[in-house]
C-alpha positions in Angstrom: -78.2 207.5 -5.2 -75.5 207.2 -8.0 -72.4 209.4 -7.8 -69.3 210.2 -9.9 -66.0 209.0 -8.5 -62.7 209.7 -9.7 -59.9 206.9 -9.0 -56.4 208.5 -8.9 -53.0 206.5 -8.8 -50.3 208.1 -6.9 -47.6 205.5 -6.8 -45.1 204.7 -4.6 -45.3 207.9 -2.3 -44.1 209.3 1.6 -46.8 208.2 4.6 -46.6 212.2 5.3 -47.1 213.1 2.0 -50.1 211.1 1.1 -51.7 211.9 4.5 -51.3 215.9 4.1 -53.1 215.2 0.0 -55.4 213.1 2.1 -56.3 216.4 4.2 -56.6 218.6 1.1 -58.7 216.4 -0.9 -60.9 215.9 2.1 -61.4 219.8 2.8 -62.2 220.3 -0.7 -65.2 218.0 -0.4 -66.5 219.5 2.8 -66.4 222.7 0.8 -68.1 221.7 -2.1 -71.0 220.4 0.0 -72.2 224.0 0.5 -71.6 225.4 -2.6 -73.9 224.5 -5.1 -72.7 223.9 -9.0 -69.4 222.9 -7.7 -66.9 220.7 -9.0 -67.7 216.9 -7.8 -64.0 216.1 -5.9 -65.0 212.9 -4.5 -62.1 210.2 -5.4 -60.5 207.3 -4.6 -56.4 207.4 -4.2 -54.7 204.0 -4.9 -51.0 204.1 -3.6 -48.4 202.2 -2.2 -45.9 203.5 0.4 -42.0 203.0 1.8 -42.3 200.9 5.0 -43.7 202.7 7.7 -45.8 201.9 10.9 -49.5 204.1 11.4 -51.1 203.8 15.1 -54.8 205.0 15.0 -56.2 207.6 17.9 -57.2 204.3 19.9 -54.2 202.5 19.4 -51.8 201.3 22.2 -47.9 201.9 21.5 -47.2 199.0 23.2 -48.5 196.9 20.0 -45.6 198.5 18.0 -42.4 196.0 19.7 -39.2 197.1 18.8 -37.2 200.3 19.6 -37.0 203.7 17.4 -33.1 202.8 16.6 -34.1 199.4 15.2 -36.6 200.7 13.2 -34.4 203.3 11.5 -32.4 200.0 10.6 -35.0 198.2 9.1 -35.8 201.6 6.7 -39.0 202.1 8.8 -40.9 205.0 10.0 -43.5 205.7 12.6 -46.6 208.0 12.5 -49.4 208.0 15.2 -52.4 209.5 13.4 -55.8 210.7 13.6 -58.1 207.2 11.7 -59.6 204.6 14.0 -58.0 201.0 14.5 -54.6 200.3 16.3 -51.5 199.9 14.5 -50.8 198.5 11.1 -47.8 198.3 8.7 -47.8 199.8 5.6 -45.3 198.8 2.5 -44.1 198.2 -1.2 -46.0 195.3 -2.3 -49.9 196.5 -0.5 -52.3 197.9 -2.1 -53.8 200.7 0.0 -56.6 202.8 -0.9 -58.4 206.1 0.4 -61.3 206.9 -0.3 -62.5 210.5 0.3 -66.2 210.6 -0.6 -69.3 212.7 0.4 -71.3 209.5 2.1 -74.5 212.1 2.3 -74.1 212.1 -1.4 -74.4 208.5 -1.8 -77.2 208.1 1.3 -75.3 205.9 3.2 -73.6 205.9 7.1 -70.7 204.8 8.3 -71.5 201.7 9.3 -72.8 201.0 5.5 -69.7 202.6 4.1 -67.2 200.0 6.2 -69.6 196.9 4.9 -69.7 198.4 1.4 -65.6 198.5 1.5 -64.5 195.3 3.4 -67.3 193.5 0.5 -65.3 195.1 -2.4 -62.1 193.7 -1.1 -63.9 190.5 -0.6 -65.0 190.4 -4.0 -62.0 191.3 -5.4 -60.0 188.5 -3.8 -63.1 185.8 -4.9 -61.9 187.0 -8.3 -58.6 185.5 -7.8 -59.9 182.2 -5.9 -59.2 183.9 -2.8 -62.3 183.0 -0.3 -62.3 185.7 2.5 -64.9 187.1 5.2 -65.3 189.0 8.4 -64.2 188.2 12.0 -67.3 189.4 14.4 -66.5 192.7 16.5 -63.3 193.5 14.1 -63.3 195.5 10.8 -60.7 194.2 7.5 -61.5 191.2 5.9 -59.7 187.7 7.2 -59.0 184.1 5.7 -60.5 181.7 7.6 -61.9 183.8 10.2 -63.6 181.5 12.7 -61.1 179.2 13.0 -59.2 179.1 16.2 -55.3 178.8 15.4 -55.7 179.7 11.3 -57.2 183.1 11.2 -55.1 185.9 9.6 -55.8 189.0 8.5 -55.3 190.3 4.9 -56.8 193.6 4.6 -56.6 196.3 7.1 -59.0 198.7 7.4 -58.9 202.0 9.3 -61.0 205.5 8.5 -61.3 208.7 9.6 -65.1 210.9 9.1 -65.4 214.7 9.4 -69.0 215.7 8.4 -69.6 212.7 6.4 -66.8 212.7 4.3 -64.2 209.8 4.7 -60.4 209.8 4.7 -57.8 207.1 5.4 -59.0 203.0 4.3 -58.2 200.0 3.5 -54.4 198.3 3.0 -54.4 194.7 1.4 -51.8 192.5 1.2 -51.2 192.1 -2.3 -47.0 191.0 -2.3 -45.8 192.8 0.3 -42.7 191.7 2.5 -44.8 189.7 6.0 -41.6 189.7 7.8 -42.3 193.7 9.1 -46.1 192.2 10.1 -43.6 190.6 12.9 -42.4 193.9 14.6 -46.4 194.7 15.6 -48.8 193.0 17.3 -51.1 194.0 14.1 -54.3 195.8 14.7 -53.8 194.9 18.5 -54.1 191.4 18.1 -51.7 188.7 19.8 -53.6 185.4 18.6 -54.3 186.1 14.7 -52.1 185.7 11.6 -51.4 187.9 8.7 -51.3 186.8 4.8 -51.0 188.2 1.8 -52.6 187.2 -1.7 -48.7 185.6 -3.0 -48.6 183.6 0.0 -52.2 182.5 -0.3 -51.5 181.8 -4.1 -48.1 180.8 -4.2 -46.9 183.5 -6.9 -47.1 187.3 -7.0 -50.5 188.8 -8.0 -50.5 191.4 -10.8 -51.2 194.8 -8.5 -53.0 196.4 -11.6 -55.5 193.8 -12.1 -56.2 193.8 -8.4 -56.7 197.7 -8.9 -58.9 196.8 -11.5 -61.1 194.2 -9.8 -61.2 196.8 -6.7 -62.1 199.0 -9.3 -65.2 197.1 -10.7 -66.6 196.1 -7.3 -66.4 199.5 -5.3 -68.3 201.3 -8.0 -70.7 198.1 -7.7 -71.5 198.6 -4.3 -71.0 202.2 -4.1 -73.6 202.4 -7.2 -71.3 205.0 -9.1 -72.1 206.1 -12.2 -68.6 205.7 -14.5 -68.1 202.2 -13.5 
């Protein structure tokens, strides 16, 4: 079933912030399920955010390793909130994305909607010679996945579903500064790398043609009609 979509930019904005417009957006889709002739508010934000630190419902706080006073030094902040996954870092430099869609509107689960958005990030990396997969029993999309010692992550993906309508995403490393990736065990994991697509290429990637690609392939897989 194809649906309309509409991609909105918000920049470089507050965790809080984006995670209260989140909320909104989200409540305003639930609505417009039962109300019939109303405005279609599905949407995908793009934004970027300040550095801060996000531990999903399951996550353990123990993953998160330094102490609140040196985190106010390095001009972080910390939020535990209510999407699945452990903790992740979020910063200038990554692209994240929410989207906040009706999946009954598109006939699709959950477990479709994760595979439909780790493949658009795959795709979007192939388009800048960036070959990427899945690691078996985790959700993002890694480099070199199944090799002991060389696995890293590069795209982070954590959502949140209230009747059938997503919030919360995906964050990919497009240039963003690794070094806080060192003050987290990331997504819970002791053993695995993280990247970014300027360290895999060796020079900064242009963050608007990597909205673009992302662009291109969600509405692929999503089948949406103003692609």
């Amino acid at each position: 079933m194809a649906a309309e979509i509409k991609f909105e930019d918000l920049g470089l904005i507050e965790y809080a912030k984006a995670w209260k417009y989140q909320e909104t957006c989200q409540q305003q889709v639930i609505n417009s399920k039962n109300t019939p002739g109303s405005v279609d508010y599905n949407r995908v934000l793009f934004c970027e955010h300040p550095h801060v630190y996000t531990l999903g419902k399951s996550g353990q706080q123990e993953n998160l390793l330094i102490n609140p006073e040196f985190l106010q030094s390095i001009g972080a902040t910390f939020f535990k909130i209510d999407r699945g996954g452990d903790i992740t870092y979020h910063g200038p430099g990554q692209l994240v994305g929410y989207p906040i869609i009706n999946l009954e509107l598109f006939g699709i689960g959950v477990k479709t909607y994760i595979h439909n958005l780790e493949e658009s990030i795959i795709e979007t990396l192939k388009d800048f010679g960036i070959i990427s997969s899945r690691l078996p029993g985790s959700t993002g999309v890694w480099l070199d996945a199944e090799k002991q010692g060389f696995s890293r992550k590069i795209c982070a993906i954590g959502v949140k579903i209230s009747r059938y309508v997503t919030m919360h995403g995906f964050a990919l490393n497009v240039n963003p500064d690794l070094n806080y990736f060192t003050y987290i065990n990331p997504c819970g994991f002791v053993d695995k790398g993280v990247t970014s697509m300027e360290k895999e290429l060796g020079k900064k990637a242009d963050m608007e043609e990597v909205k673009r690609r992302f662009r291109f392939h969600f509405n692929r897989f999503f089948k949406v009609k103003n692609p």
